[in-house]
C-alpha positions in Angstrom: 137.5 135.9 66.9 139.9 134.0 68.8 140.0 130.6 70.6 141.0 132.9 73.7 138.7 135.2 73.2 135.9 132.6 72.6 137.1 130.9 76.3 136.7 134.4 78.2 133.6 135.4 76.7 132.1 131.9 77.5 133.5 131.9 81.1 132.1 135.8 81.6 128.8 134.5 80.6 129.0 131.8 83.4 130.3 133.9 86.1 127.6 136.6 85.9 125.0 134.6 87.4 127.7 133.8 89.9 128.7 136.9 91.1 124.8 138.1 91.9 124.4 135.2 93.9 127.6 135.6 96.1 126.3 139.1 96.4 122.5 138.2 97.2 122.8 134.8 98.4 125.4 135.2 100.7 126.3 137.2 103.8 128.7 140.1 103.2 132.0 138.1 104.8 131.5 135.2 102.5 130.5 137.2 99.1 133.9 139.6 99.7 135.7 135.9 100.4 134.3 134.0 97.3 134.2 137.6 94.8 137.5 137.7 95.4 138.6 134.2 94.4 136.7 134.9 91.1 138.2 137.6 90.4 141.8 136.1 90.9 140.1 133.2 87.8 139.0 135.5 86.0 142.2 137.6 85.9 144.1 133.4 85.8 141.9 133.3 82.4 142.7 136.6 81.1 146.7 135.6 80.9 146.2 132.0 80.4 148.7 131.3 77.5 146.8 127.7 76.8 144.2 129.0 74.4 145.0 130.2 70.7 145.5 134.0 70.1 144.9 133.0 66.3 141.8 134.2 64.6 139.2 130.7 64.6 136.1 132.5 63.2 135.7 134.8 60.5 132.9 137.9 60.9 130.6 135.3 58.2 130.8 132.3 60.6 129.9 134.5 63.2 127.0 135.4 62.1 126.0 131.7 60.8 126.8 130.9 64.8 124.2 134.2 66.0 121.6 132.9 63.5 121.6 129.4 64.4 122.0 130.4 67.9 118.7 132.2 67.9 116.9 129.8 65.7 117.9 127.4 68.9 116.0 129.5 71.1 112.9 130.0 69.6 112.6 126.4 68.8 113.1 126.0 72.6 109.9 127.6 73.1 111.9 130.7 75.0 109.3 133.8 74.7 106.3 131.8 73.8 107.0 132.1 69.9 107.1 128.5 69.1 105.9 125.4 70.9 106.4 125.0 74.6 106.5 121.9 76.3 105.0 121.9 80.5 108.1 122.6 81.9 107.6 126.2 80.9 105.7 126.7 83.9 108.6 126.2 86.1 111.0 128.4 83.9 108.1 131.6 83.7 107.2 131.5 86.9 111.1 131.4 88.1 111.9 134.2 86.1 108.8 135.8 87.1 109.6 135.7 91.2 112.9 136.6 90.7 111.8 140.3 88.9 109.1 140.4 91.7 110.6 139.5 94.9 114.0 140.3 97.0 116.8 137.8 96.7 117.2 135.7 97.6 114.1 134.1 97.3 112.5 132.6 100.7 109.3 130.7 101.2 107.6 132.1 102.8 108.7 135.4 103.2 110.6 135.2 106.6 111.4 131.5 105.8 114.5 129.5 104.6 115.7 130.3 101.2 114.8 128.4 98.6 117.1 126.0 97.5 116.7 125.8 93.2 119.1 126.7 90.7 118.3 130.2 89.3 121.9 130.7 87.4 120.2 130.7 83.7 117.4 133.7 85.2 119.0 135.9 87.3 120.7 138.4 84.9 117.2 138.6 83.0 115.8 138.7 86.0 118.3 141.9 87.4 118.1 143.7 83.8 114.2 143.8 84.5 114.1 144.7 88.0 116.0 147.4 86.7 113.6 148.5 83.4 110.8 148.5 86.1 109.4 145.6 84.4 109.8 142.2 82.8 111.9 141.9 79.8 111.5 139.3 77.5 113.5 141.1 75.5 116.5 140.7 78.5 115.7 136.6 78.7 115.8 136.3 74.8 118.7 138.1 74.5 120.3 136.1 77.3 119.4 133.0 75.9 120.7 133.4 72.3 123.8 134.8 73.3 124.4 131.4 75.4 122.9 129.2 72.6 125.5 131.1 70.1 128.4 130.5 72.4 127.2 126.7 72.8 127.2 126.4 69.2 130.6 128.1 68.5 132.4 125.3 70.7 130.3 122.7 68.9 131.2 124.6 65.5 135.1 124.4 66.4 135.0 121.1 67.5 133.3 120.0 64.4 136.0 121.7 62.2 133.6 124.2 61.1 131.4 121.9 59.6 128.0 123.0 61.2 125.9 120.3 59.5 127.0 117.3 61.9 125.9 119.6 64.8 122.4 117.7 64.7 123.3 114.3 64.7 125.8 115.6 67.9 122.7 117.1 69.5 120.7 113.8 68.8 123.1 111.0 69.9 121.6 109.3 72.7 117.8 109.2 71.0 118.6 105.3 69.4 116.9 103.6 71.9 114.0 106.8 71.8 113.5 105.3 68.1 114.2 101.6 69.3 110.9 101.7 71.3 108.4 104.1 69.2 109.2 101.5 66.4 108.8 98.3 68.6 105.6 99.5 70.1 104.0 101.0 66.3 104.8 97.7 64.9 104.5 95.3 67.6 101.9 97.2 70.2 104.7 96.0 72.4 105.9 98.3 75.4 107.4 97.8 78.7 104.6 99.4 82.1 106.1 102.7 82.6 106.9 104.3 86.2 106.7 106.9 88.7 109.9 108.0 87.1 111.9 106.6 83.7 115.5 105.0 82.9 115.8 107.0 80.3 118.6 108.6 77.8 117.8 112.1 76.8 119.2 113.4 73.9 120.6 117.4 74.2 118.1 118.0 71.5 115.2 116.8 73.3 116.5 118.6 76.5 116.5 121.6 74.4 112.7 121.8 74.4 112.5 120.6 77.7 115.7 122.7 80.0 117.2 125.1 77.8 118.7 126.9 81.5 120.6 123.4 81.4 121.7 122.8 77.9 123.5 126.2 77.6 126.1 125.2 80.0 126.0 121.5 78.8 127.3 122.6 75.2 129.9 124.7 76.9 131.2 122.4 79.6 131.4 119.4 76.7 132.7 121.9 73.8 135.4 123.5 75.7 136.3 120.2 77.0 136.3 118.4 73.9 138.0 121.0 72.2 141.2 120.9 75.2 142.0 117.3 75.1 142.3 117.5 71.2 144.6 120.5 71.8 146.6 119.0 75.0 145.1 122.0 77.0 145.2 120.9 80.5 142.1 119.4 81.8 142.0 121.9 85.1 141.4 124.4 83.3 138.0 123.1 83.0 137.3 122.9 86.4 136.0 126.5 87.1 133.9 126.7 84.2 132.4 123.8 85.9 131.8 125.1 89.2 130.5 128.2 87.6 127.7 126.4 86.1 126.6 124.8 89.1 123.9 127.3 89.8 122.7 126.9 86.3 122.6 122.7 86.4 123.5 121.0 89.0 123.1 117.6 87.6 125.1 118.4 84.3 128.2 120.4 86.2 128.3 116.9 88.9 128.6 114.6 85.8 131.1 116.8 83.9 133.1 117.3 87.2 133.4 113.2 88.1 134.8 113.4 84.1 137.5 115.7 84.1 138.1 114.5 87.6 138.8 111.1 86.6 140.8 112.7 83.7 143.0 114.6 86.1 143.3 111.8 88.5 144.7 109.9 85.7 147.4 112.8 84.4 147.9 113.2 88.3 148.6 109.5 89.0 151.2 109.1 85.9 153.1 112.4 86.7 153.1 111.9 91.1 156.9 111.4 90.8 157.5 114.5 88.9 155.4 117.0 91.0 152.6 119.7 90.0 153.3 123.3 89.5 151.0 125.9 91.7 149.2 126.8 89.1 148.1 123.0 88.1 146.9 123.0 91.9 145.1 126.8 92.2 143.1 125.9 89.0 142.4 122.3 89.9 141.4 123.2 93.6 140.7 127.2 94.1 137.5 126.8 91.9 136.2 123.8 94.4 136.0 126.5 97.2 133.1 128.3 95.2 131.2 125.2 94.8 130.9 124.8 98.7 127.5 127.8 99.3 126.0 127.1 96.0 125.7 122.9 97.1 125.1 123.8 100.8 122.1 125.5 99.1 120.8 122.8 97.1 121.1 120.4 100.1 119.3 122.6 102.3 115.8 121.1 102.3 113.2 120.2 104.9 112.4 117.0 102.8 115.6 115.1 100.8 115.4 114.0 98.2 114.9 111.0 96.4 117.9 108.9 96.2 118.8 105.4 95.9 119.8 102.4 93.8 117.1 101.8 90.5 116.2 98.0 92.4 114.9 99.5 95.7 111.9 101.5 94.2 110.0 98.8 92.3 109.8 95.0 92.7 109.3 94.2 88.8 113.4 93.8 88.0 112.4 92.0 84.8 110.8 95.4 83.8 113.6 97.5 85.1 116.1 95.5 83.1 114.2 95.6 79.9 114.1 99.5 80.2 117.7 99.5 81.1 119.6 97.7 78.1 116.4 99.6 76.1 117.7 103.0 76.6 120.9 102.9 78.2 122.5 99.7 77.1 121.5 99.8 73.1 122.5 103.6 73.4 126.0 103.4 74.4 126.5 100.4 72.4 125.9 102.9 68.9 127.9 105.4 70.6 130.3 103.0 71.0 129.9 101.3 66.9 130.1 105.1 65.9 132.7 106.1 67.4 135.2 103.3 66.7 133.7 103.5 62.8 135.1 107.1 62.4 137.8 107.1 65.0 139.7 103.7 62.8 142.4 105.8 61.1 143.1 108.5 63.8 146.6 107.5 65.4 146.8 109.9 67.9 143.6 108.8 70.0 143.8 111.4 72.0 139.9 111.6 72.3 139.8 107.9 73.9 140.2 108.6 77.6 137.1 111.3 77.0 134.8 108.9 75.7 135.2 106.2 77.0 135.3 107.8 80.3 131.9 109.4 79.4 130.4 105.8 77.8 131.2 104.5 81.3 129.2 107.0 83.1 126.6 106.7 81.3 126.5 103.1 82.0 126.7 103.2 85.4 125.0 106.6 86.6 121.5 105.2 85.6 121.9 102.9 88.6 121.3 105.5 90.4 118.0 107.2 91.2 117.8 111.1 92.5 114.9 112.9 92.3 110.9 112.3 91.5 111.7 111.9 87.6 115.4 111.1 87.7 116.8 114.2 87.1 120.4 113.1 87.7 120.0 110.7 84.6 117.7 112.7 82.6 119.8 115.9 83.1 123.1 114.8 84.0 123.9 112.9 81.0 123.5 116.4 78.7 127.2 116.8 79.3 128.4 113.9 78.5 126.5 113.3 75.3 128.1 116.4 74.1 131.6 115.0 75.0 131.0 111.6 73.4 128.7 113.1 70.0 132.1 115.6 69.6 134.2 112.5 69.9 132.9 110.8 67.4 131.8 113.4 64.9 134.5 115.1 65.3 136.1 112.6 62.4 133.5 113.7 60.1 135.7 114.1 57.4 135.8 110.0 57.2 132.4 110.2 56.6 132.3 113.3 54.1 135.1 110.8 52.4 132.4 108.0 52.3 129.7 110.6 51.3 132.1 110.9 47.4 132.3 107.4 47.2 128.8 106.2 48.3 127.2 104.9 45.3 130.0 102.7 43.9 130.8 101.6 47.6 128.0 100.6 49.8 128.7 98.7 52.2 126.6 96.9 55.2 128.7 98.9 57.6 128.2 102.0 55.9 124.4 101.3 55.8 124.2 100.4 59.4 126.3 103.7 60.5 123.3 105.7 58.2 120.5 103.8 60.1 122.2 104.7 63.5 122.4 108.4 62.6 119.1 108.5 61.2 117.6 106.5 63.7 119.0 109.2 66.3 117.7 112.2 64.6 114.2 111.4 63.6 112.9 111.7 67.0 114.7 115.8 66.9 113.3 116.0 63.7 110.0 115.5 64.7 110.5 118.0 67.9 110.9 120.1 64.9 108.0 119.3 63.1 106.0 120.2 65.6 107.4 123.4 66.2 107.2 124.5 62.8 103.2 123.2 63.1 102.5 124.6 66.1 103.1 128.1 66.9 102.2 132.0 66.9 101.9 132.3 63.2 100.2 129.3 62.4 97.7 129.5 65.3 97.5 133.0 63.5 96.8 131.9 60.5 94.8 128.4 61.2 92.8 129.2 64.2 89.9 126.7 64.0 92.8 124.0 63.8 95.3 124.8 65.8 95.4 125.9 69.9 98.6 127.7 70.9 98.5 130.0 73.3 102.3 130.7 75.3 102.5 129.9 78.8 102.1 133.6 81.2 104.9 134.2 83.2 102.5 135.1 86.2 100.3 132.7 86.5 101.9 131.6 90.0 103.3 133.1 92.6 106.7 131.4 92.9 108.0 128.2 92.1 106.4 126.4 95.0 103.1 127.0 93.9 103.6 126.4 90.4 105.3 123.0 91.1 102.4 121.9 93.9 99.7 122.9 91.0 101.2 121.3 88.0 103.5 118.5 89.0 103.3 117.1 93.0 103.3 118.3 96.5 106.5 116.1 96.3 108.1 118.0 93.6 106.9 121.2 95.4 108.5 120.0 98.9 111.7 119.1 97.7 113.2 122.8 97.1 112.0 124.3 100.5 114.7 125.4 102.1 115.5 124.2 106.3 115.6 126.6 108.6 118.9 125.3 111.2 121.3 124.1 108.0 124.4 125.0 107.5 123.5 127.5 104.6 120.8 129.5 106.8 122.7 129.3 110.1 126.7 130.3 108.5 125.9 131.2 104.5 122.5 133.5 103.9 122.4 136.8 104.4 121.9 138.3 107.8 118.7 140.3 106.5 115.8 138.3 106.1 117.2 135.6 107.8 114.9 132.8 108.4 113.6 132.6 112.0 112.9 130.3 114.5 110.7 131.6 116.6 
């Protein structure tokens, strides 16, 4: 398989969910409008010269990407075969409403649409309503296929060394570890809050949103992967938009990233002009972006937003929690990174991470949502971008691995606690995986519960998220009756009335 072949396939994957929803979530003016654009991206892709036509995967790496792509899944808990964590009563009963009712979903049934991201459930979802009944085998399939592709840009990026894919998936855990340890050995732990400053790794995301980290591993591989090859960063920008109805939070952050990247090419080259093409793939994706956020901001309730300091009074607290999990976070990204980047002269991965160590900085000033999903979420992205960036020079460290018993060093010792001390909290996630299951509840009934979460337990996602989480929670995705989307986007039947 080729690099080019690799990019299509990803960017088909994307822009299926896509296409249903300019079909179903939009009225017929619109959908013929924004079809068309994507199909004049698509067809930009198909002769897009940037990518490599020569062969990057042989048939045996392609199966070692399949296999560890489906190991992924059923570790997430996807089907019910291995552990699953409580937000798998938001993903079933999703993918549930979507086989049972019309799209686009509206609450209730004459009401506003509902304004969630459904891009990871809707081809499942379709593929069922046409078999007559739910497929798990259609979501399964769905998901490994993703998880494979995710896994072939990390592979790549890695230079086909699929063993530093973990502590990639783990960076951002440090200050996970920090605590745990501080509070086992010390009892010592700062009050926690109606919502956390916290740094999830991908990894721990994976058990958690595994709708989300599918288009996190492609938006950060593919990206990683073009500024090593001097592939313009555009180019990026419609795989982008085309995962905004999968993750909203994780295509924003990876947008303001290859935003400020293109700013900065911009800014150097405004004396020398842009060609069309620079502009149509910089700009023409944007235009499909415009229904799927009218959507999301198309609530009765907004949101919760605001700065971190204006939702509790304890600072001291705040701060603590801050350098905890942000600030000691970055600041091992940061040690990593310069560690195996010393002898690369090109540093062409600089602007990338730093750009992305900067973000992750400063977005954790900001609060959106109950729980923070802008930080909790968002950062998936850019994790990937700077755990590529850094491991990408694993060959300094396979270099170190040959020479490691004649020269140990306290550098070398503090890089192995960092990475250790990243990975153990993943490692555990896998623990329990492998303890608590199908088979083992199988085998060791009287000791171990595990029963998978039903898929119909609720009737949509309103009622799931009012039972389980808040009436809060459960607010925030109904949709508002006069916005923009209802009143110049839905579709004209079903429309939500007034009256």
């Amino acid at each position: 398989m080729t690099i080019r072949q690799l990019r299509f396939i990803s960017v088909s994957y994307l822009l299926l969910p896509n296409l249903l929803f300019f079909f179903f979530w939009t009225n017929s003016i619109l959908a013929a409008f924004c079809l068309g654009i994507c199909v004049w991206l698509y067809y930009s892709e198909f002769r897009d010269q940037q990518f490599p036509r020569a062969a990057a995967l042989r048939l045996p790496e392609i199966f070692k990407i399949l296999l560890t792509g489906a190991v992924l899944s059923l570790l997430a808990g996807v089907c019910g075969f291995f552990y699953q964590t409580d937000d798998y009563w938001a993903h079933n009963t999703k993918f549930y409403e979507l086989f049972t009712h019309d799209w686009p979903l509206r609450i209730p049934t004459h009401g506003p649409v509902v304004g969630y991201y459904y891009g990871y459930y809707v081809v499942p979802a379709f593929i069922s309503k046409i078999a007559g009944q739910l497929s798990e085998a259609a979501i399964l399939g769905w998901t490994m296929l993703g998880m494979s592709l995710g896994v072939a840009w990390l592979y790549i990026s890695l230079g086909h060394k699929i063993r530093y894919m973990l502590p990639v998936l783990t960076i951002g855990d440090f200050g996970h570890f920090c605590s745990s340890a501080v509070s086992k050995l010390f009892g010592v732990r700062y009050p926690l809050e109606h919502f956390g400053i916290e740094m999830w790794s991908n990894f721990e995301n994976l058990f958690w949103v595994p709708n989300q980290i599918i288009p996190s591993m492609l938006m950060g591989g593919m990206l990683v992967y073009g500024v090593r090859q001097g592939i313009a960063a555009e180019r990026m920008v419609f795989p982008i938009v085309l995962s905004l109805w999968w993750a909203v939070f994780p295509a924003f952050t990876s947008l303001v990233l290859v935003a400020a990247m293109v700013a900065g090419k911009w800014f150097k080259r405004r004396l020398t002009g842009f060609t069309l093409d620079e502009i149509c793939a910089a700009l023409l994706p944007l235009i499909l972006a415009v229904p799927v956020l009218l959507l999301f901001i198309s609530h009765e309730r907004p949101a919760v937003i605001g700065w971190i300091w204006n939702f509790n009074s304890r600072f001291g607290y705040r701060l603590l929690e801050y350098g905890l999990n942000v600030g000691v976070n970055v600041a091992v990204m940061i040690f990593l990174y310069r560690y195996f980047s010393r002898n690369d002269r090109t540093r062409k991965l600089d602007a990338a991470f730093y750009l992305a160590a900067i973000l992750l900085l400063i977005l954790p000033l900001v609060r959106i949502g109950k729980v923070n999903d802008l930080l909790i979420r968002g950062f998936m992205p850019l994790l990937i971008t700077a755990g590529l960036s850094t491991f990408h020079f694993a060959s300094v460290f396979d270099f170190h691995k040959k020479r490691f018993s004649s020269r140990i060093t306290v550098t070398m010792l503090l890089v192995t606690f960092c990475i250790l001390g990243s990975s153990l909290p993943g490692i555990g996630r896998v623990v329990r995986a492998m303890k608590v299951n199908a088979i083992s509840t199988q085998l060791l009934p009287a000791s171990i519960s595990f029963e998978p979460v039903p898929y119909d337990a609720y009737a949509n996602v309103y009622e799931v998220l009012r039972a389980r989480w808040s009436q809060t929670e459960a607010d925030q995705y109904l949709g508002k009756s006069d916005s923009v989307y209802e009143r110049f986007i839905a579709p004209e039947c079903g429309r939500a009335r007034n009256d």
